[in-house]
C-alpha positions in Angstrom: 0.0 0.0 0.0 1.8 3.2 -1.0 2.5 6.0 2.1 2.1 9.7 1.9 5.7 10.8 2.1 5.1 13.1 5.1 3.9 9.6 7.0 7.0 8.0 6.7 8.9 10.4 8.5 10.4 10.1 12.2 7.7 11.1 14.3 8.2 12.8 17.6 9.4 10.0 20.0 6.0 8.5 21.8 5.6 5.4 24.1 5.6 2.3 22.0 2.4 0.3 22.8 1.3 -3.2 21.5 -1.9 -3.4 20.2 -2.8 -7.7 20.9 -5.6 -9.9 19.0 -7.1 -12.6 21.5 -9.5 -13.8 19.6 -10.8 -13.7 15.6 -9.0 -14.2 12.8 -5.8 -12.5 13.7 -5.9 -14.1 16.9 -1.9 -14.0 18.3 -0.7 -11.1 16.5 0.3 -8.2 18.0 1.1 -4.9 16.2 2.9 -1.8 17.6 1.6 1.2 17.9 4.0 3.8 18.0 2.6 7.1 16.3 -0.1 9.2 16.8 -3.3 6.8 15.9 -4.1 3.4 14.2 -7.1 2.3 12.4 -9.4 -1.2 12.4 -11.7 -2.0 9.5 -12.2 -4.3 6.5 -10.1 -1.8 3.9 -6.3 -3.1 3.4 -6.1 0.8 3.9 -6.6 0.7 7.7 -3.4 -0.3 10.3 -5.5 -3.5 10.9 -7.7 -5.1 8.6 -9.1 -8.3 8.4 -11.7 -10.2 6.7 -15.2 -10.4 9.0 -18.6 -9.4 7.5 -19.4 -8.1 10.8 -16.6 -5.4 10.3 -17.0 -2.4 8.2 -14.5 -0.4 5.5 -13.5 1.7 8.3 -14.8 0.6 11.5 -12.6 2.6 14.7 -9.9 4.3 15.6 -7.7 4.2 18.5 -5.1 7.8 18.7 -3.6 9.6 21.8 -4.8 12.5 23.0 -2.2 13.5 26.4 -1.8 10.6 28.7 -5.0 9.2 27.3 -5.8 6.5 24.5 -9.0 7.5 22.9 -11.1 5.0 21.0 -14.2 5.7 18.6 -16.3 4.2 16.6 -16.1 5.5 12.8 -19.8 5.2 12.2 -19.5 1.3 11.7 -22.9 -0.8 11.0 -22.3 -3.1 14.0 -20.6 -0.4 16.2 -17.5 -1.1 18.7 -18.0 -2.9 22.0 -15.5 -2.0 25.2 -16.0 -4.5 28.0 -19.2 -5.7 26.4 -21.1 -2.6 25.9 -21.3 -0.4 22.3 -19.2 2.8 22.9 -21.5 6.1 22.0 -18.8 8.0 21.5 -14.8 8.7 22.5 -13.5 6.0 24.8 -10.9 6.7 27.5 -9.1 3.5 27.4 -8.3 1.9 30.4 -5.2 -1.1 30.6 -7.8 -3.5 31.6 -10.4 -2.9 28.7 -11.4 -5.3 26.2 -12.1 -3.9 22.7 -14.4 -6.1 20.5 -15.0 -5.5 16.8 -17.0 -7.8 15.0 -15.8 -11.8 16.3 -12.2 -10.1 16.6 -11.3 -9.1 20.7 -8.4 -6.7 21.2 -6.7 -5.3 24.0 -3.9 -2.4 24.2 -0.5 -3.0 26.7 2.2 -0.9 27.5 0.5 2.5 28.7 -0.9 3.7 31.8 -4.6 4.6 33.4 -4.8 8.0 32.8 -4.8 10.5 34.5 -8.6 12.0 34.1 -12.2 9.6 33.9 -13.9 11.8 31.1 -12.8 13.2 27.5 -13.5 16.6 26.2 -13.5 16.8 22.5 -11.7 19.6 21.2 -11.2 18.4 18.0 -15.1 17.9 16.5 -14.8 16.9 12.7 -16.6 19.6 10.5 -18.8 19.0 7.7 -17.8 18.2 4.3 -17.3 21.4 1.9 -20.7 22.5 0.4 -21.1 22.9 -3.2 -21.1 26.3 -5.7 -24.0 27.9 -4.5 -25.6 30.6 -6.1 -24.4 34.2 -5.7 -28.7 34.3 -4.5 -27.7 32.1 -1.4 -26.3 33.0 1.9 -23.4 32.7 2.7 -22.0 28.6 4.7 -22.5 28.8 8.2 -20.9 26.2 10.4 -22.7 25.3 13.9 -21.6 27.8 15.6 -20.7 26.7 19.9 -23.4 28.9 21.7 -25.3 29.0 24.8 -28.7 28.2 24.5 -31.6 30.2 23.2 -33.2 32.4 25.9 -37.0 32.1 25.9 -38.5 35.7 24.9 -39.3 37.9 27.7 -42.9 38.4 28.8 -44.2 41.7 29.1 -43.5 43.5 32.6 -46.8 43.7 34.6 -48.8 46.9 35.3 -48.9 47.0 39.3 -47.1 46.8 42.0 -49.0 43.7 42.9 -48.3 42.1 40.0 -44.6 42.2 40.5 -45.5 41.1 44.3 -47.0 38.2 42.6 -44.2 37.7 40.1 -41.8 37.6 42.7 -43.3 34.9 45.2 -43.6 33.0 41.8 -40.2 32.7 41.1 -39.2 32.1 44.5 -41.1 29.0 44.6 -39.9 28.1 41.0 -36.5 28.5 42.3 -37.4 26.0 45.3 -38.6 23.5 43.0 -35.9 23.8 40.6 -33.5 22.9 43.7 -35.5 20.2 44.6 -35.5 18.7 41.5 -31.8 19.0 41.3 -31.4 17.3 44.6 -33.7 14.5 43.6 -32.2 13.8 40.1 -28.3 14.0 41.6 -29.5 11.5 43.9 -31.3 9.0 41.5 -27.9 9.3 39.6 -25.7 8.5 42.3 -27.6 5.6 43.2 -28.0 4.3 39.5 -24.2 4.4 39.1 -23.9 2.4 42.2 -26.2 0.3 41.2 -24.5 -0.4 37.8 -20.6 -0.9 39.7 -22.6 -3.8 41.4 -24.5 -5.1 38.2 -21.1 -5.0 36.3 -19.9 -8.9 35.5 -16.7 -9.8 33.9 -15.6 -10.0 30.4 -13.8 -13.1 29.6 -11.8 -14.1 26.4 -10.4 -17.5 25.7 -7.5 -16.8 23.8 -6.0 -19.9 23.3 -6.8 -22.8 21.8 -9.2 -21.6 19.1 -12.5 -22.9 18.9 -12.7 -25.9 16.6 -9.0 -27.1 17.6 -7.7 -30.4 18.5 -6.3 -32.1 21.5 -4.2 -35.3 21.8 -5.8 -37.9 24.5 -3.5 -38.1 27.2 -1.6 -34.9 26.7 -2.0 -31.4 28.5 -3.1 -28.7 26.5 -3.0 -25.1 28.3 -6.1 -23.1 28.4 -5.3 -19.4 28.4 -8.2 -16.7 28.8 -8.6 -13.1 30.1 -10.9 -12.1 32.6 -11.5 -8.1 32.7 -14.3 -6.4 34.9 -13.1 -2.8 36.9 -14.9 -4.1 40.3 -11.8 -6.8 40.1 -11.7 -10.2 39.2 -11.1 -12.3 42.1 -11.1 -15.8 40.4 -11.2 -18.0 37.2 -13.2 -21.4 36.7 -12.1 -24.0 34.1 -15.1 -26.2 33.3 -15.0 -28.8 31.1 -18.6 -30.3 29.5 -20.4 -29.2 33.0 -17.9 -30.3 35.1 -15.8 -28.0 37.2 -12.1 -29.2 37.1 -9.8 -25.8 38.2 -9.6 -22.6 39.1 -7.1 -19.7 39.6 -7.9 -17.6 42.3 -6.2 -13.8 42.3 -3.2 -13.5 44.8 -5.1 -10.1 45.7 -8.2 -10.5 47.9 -9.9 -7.5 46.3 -9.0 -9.1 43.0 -7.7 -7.5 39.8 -9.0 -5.3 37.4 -7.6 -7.8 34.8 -6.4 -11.7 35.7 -5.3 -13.9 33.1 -4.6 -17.5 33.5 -2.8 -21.1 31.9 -4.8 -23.8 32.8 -3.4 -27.1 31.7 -5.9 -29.6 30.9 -5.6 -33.0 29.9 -8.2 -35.0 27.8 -8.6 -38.7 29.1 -10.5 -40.1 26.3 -11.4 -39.2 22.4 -14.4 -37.0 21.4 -15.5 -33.3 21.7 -15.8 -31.5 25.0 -16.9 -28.2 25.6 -14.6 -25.7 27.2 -15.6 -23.1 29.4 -14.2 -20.2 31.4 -16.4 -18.7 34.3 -15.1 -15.8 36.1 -16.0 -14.1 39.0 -15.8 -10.4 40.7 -15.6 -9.0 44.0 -19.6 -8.8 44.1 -19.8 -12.5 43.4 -21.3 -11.7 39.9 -20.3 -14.5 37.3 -20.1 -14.2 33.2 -21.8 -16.2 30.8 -19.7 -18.5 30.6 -17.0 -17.8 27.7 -16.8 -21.0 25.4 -15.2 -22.9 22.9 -14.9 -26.4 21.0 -12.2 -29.1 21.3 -11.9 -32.4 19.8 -9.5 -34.6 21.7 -7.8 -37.1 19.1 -5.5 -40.1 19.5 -3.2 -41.3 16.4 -2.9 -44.9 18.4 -5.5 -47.4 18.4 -6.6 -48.4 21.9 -6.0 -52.2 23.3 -8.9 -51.7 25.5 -11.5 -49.2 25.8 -10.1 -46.3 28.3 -12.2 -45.6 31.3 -12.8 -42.1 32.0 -11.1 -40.9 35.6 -11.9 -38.0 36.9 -8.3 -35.3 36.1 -6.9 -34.4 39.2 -6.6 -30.7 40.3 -3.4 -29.3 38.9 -1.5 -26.3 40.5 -2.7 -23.0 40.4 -0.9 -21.0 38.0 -1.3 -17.1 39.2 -0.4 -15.4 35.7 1.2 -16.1 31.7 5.2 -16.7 31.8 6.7 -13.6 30.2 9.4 -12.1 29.3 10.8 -7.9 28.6 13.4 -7.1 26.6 15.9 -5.0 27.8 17.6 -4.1 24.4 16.5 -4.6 20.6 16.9 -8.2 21.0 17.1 -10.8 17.5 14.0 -13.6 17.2 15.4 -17.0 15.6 13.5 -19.7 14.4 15.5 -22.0 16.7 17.3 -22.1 19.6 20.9 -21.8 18.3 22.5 -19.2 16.4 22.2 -20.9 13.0 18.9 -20.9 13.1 17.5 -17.6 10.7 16.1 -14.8 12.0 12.7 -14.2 12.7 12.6 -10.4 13.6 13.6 -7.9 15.8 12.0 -7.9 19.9 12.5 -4.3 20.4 13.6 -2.9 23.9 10.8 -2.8 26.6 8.6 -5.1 25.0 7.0 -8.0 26.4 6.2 -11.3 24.8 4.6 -14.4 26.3 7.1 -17.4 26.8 6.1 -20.8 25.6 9.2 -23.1 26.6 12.5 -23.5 26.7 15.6 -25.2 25.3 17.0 -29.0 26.6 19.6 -26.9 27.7 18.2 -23.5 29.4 20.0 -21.3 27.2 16.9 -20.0 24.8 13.4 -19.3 25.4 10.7 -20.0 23.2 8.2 -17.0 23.0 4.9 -16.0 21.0 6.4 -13.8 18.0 3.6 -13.0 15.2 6.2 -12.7 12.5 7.9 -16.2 12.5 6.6 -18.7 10.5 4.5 -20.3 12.7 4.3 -17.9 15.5 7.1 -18.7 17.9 10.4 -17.6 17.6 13.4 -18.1 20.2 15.4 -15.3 22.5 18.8 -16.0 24.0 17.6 -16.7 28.0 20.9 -14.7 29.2 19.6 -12.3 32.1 21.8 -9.8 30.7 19.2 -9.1 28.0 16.0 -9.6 29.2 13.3 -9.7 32.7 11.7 -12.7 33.2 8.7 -13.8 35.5 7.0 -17.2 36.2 9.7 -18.9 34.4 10.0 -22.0 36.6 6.6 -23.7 35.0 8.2 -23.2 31.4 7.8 -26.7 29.6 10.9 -27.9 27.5 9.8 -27.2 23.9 11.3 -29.6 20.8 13.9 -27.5 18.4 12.9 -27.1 14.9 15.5 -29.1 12.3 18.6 -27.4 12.2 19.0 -26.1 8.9 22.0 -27.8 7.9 20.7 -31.2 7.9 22.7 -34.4 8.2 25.9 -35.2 5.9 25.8 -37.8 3.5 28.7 -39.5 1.6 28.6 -38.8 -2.1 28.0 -41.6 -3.8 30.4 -42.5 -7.1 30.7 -44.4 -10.0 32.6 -48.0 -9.2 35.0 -48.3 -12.1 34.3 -51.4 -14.9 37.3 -53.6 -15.2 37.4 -54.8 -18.8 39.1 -58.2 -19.1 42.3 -58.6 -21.1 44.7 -60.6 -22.4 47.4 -59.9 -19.7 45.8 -59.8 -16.4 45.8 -56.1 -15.0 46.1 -55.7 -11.1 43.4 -54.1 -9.5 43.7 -50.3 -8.8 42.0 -49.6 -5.4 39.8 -47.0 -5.3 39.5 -44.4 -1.9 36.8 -44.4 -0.2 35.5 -40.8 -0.4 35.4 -39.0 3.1 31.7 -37.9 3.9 31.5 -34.2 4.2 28.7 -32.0 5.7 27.7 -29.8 3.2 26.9 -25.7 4.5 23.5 -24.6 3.3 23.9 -22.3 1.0 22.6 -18.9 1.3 20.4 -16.8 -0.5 20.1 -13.0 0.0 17.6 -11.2 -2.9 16.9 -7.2 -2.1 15.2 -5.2 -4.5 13.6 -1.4 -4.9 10.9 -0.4 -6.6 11.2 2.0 -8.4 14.5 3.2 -8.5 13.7 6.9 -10.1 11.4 8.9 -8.4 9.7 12.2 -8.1 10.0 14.3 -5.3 7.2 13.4 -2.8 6.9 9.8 -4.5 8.1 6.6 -2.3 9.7 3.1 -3.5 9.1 0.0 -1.8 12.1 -2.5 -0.2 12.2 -5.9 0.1 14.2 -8.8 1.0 14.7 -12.2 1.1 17.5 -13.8 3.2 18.2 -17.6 4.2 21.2 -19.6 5.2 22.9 -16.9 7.0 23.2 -15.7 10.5 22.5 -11.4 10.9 20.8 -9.4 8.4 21.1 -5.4 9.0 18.8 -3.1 6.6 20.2 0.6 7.1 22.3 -1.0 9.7 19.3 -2.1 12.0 19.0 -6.0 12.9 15.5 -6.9 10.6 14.2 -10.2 10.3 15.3 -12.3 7.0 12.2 -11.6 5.0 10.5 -8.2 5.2 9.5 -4.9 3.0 9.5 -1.2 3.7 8.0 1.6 2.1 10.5 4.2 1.7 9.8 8.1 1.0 13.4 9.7 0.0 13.8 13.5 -0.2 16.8 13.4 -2.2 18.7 10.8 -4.1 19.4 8.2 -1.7 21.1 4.7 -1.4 19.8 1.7 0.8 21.7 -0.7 1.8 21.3 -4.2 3.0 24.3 -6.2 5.2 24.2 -9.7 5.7 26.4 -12.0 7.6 27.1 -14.9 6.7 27.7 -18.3 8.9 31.4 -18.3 8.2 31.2 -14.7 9.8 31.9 -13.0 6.4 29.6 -10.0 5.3 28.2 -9.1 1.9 27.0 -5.9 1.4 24.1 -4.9 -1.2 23.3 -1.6 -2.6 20.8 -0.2 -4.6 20.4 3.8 -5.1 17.1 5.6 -5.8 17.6 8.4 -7.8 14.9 11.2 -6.8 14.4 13.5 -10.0 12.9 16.6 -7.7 14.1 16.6 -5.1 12.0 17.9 -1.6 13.5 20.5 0.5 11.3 20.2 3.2 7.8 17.5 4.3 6.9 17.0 7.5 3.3 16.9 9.8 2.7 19.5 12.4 -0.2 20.1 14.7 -0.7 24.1 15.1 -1.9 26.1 17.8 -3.8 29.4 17.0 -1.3 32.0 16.9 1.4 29.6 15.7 3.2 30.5 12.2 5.2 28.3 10.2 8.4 28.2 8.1 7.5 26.1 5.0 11.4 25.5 3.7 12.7 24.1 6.7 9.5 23.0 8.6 10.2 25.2 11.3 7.7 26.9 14.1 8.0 29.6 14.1 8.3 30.5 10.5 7.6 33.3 8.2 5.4 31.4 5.7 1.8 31.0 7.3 0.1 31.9 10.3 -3.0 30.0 11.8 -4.5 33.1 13.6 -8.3 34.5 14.9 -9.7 37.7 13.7 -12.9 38.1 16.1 -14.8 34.6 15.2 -13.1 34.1 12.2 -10.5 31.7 12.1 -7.5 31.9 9.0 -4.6 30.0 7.8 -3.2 33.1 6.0 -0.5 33.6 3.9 2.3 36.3 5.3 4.3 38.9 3.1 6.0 37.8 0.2 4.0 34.0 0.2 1.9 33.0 -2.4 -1.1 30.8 -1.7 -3.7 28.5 -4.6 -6.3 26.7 -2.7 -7.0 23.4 -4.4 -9.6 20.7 -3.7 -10.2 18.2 -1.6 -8.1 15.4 -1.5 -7.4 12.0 0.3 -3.9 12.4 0.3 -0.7 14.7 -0.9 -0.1 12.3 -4.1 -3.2 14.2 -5.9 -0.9 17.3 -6.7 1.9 17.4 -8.6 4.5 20.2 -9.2 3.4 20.7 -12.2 0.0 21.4 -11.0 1.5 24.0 -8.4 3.0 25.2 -11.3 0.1 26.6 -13.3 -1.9 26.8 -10.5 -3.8 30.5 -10.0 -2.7 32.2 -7.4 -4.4 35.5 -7.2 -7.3 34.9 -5.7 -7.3 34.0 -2.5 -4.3 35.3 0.6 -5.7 32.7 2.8 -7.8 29.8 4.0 -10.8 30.1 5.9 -11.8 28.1 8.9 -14.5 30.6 10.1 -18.2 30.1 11.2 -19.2 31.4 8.2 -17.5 30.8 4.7 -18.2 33.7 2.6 -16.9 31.4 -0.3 -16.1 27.8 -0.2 -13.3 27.9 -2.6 -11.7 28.4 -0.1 -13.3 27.3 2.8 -10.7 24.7 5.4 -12.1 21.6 6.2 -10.6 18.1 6.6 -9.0 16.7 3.2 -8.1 20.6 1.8 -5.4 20.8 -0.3 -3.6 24.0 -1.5 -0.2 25.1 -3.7 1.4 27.8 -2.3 5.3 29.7 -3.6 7.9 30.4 -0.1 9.1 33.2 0.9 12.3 31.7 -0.7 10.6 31.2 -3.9 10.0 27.1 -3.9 6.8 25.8 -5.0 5.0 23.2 -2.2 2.0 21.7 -1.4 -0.5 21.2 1.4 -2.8 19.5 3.0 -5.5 19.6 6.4 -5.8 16.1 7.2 -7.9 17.4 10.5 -9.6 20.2 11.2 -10.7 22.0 14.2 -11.7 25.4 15.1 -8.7 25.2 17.5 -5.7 23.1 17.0 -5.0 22.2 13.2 -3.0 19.2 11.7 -1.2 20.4 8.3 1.2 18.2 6.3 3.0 20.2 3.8 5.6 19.4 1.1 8.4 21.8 -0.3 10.3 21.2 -3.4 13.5 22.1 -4.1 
């Protein structure tokens, strides 16, 4: 999917988070989230998308907004669900909240509760532009923020008596307004209680999926997530009505979230229903969160096996995990000729599945790999680990290099003669393991660009022990979308399992080059230098006349709204080129548009000339009638 070149800049350095799928059909990805917002819905244009009827185009979006992660519904058919219940509007996420879009369950770690309980939307979306009117039409007004209408006033009465009467009347108005008040405070104070105490948990199985298989007579680990703010004070594994564990919180008032590994082990062949019940402080219980297994057995059976009741196993208070403490390399297996899987970067946290015979790896749940483990080095020097002691050994992958054969050769024909020839012994050739040969393929696409335009990376590296794109430790296969202001080389460096290096390079040649892109939010009052990016500039100004807002050019700057547009790409500089640019010294962001040529809403593009004379373009991918996002690009 091709990337606005102002996205694939550094952005200002912001806690990395990790959005995590329990359950759906991305169930036991993760995806970081380390910018500004991401987006769910069925579009491949969204951060997240995924296949589900249930889920529209665009469904939600989940952005910052301070210490806060805000989550709202984009209008979706089937709406978003937090905790169980369809979100009206934006959602202060909590660390303990459940997201649920369509069959897909998601849940956000890394990040704090914040700070404050309720949201005040500064940023309201504004209409879409209106069409040409006629010059007969008034003028656009938005919705302007007012206080109410007041009620007319009734005439004053005649007499004294009448204001005597007037007077007592609004005194006992008053009274019955307070009353009121008191009444309705009190009915809401005791329906918020009430609803604490009605609140039940939320429970997701995350693993296994529903539909999965089991082997008879070995342990398969139930993992699910129990969520409910009154605190969850235990977890109930039942198995087709029968109670057979449970995990109780080590704190008596319970968690806010409480996640569990149950092992369970079926005794016999044929499907059993799974089920997770959990319960809060209050006592109050779920519905019970459910799933199907069908418990197999690749031997046949000398005798019929009698089912025995499975015998209580060990508590287990929380999910073995492990934190990185540097940028740490993901290998499909535990040794160092095993390829790499990716990169775990530092700080974030991954659930450990087993470990090596010999204690040196772990294995841990990594979406990238193949099949969705990969293996860390288990030297404390790199990494935190908790509940460790429960890890299971976990088999190794085959190594790569596979076993050495002799090569076989041709044993030489002895033609008879008259004189008898002696035999010539032939060696016995030595077998020799043979080193897998590697493979290292990069590519870019294209490799001449516009300015503005990007180029996509790739790679495709086996048989070999580091790979380093822009000399950062990357996984063996991946791609990049790259956005290059000027003519610019990438490199790929790979080392090999003899320890040598081979370097690749390919350049990009950028044709116009950029002198200057970025995304800025601006504060009213705020002016901006469009040839270096820099606030405070001496390009535009985003000020307030009265209630009219403007985004106005200063001295010497030349400004050609254009139209509405979903991204940069739309304008060329040939388009800035021959664009008009005497009509208009600014863009208007005012209650009410006295033309809407001009008129800033979300989507507006515009050309404008520097005060150094470059040609750019611009765009308002947000607009508000305080702050205002602009992403702006400057050729050279």
């Amino acid at each position: 999917m091709a990337q606005n070149f102002s996205d694939a800049l550094p952005a200002e350095s912001l806690p990395q988070l990790q959005v995590v799928v329990h359950a759906g059909p991305l169930a036991g990805k993760g995806y970081l989230f380390g910018g500004e917002s991401i987006t769910f819905g069925r579009a491949p244009e969204n951060d997240i998308f995924w296949e589900d009827t249930q889920v529209s185009r665009f469904h939600a979006r989940l952005s910052r907004q301070g210490d806060r992660l805000i989550l709202e519904d984009l209008g979706s058919t089937n709406g978003t669900l937090v905790n169980g219940k369809l979100i009206a509007g934006p959602h202060i996420l909590q660390p303990a909240d459940i997201i649920s879009i369509g069959s897909s369950v998601f849940g956000v770690k890394g990040f704090a509760a914040p700070q404050t309980v309720s949201i005040t939307q500064i940023s309201m979306r504004k209409a879409e532009a209106s069409k040409p009117r006629p010059a007969s039409e008034p003028p656009t007004r938005r919705p302007a923020r007012s206080s109410p209408p007041r009620p007319p006033s009734k005439p004053a009465a005649s007499s004294s008596s009448g204001v005597s009467v007037m007077t007592i009347a609004g005194v006992l108005l008053l009274i019955l307004l307070i009353l009121g008040l008191a009444a309705a405070t009190a009915y809401f104070l005791f329906a918020g209680q009430n609803s604490a105490q009605a609140s039940v948990p939320v429970v997701v199985i995350t693993t296994p999926v529903n539909g999965s298989q089991a082997q008879v007579g070995q342990a398969t680990v139930i993992q699910a997530t129990a969520s409910d703010p009154a605190g969850v004070v235990r977890l109930e594994l039942w198995v087709s009505g029968s109670k057979l564990e449970e995990v109780r919180s080590p704190a008596p008032q319970g968690q806010s979230t409480l996640t569990a590994s149950i092992p369970w082990t079926p005794t016999a062949p044929g499907n059993y229903t799974v089920e997770i019940k959990a319960y809060n402080t209050n006592n109050r219980v779920n519905q019970p969160a459910s799933i199907n297994v069908t418990a197999v057995t690749t031997a046949t059976p000398s005798a019929t096996p009698t089912a025995t009741p499975a015998m209580p196993t060990p508590t287990v208070p929380s999910t073995p995990q492990l934190t990185a403490l540097t940028d740490l390399n993901v290998r499909i297996g535990p040794d160092m000729f095993y390829d790499l899987a990716g990169l775990l970067p530092a700080g974030a946290s991954t659930e450990i599945t087993g470990k090596s015979d010999n204690g040196e790896w772990w294995q841990v749940k990594f979406a990238p790999a193949p099949n969705g483990l990969g293996w860390i080095t288990a030297d404390p020097a790199f990494s935190t680990v908790i509940n460790a002691q429960i890890v299971p050994i976990a088999a190794a992958p085959p190594t790569p290099t596979g076993t050495p054969t002799a090569t076989p050769t041709d044993t030489p024909t002895i033609t008879p003669t008259n004189s008898p020839v002696p035999p010539t012994s032939t060696p016995t050739p030595t077998p020799t393991a043979t080193k897998p040969s590697s493979q290292i393929d990069f590519k870019v696409n294209p490799t001449s660009i516009q300015g503005g335009q990007c180029v996509e990376v790739s790679w495709n590296v086996v048989g070999v022990k580091e790979v380093y794109y822009q000399e950062q430790g990357v996984a063996g296969t991946d791609k990049r979308t790259e956005c290059p202001a000027q003519t610019t080389t990438f490199t790929l460096r790979v080392v090999k399992q003899d320890n040598t290096e081979q370097i690749e390079r390919v350049t990009v040649e950028v044709i116009q080059p950029v002198a200057s892109a970025g995304k800025r939010d601006l504060n009213l009052g705020d002016t901006i230098d469009f040839d270096r990016g820099n606030v405070p500039g001496d390009d535009f100004t985003w000020r307030k006349d009265g209630d009219n807002r403007f985004f106005e050019a200063l001295s010497g700057v030349a400004l050609s709204p254009q139209s509405i547009m979903n991204s940069l790409d739309g304008l060329s500089l040939a388009d800035c080129k021959k664009a008009d640019y005497s009509r208009f010294i600014n863009l208007d962001g005012s209650d009410v548009i006295l033309d809407p040529a001009n008129e800033l809403t979300d989507g507006r593009t515009a050309c404008y000339i520097t005060t150094e004379g470059r040609f750019g373009k611009m765009r308002f991918p947000k607009y508000s009638t305080g702050a205002i996002t602009v992403e702006w690009l400057t050729w050279k």
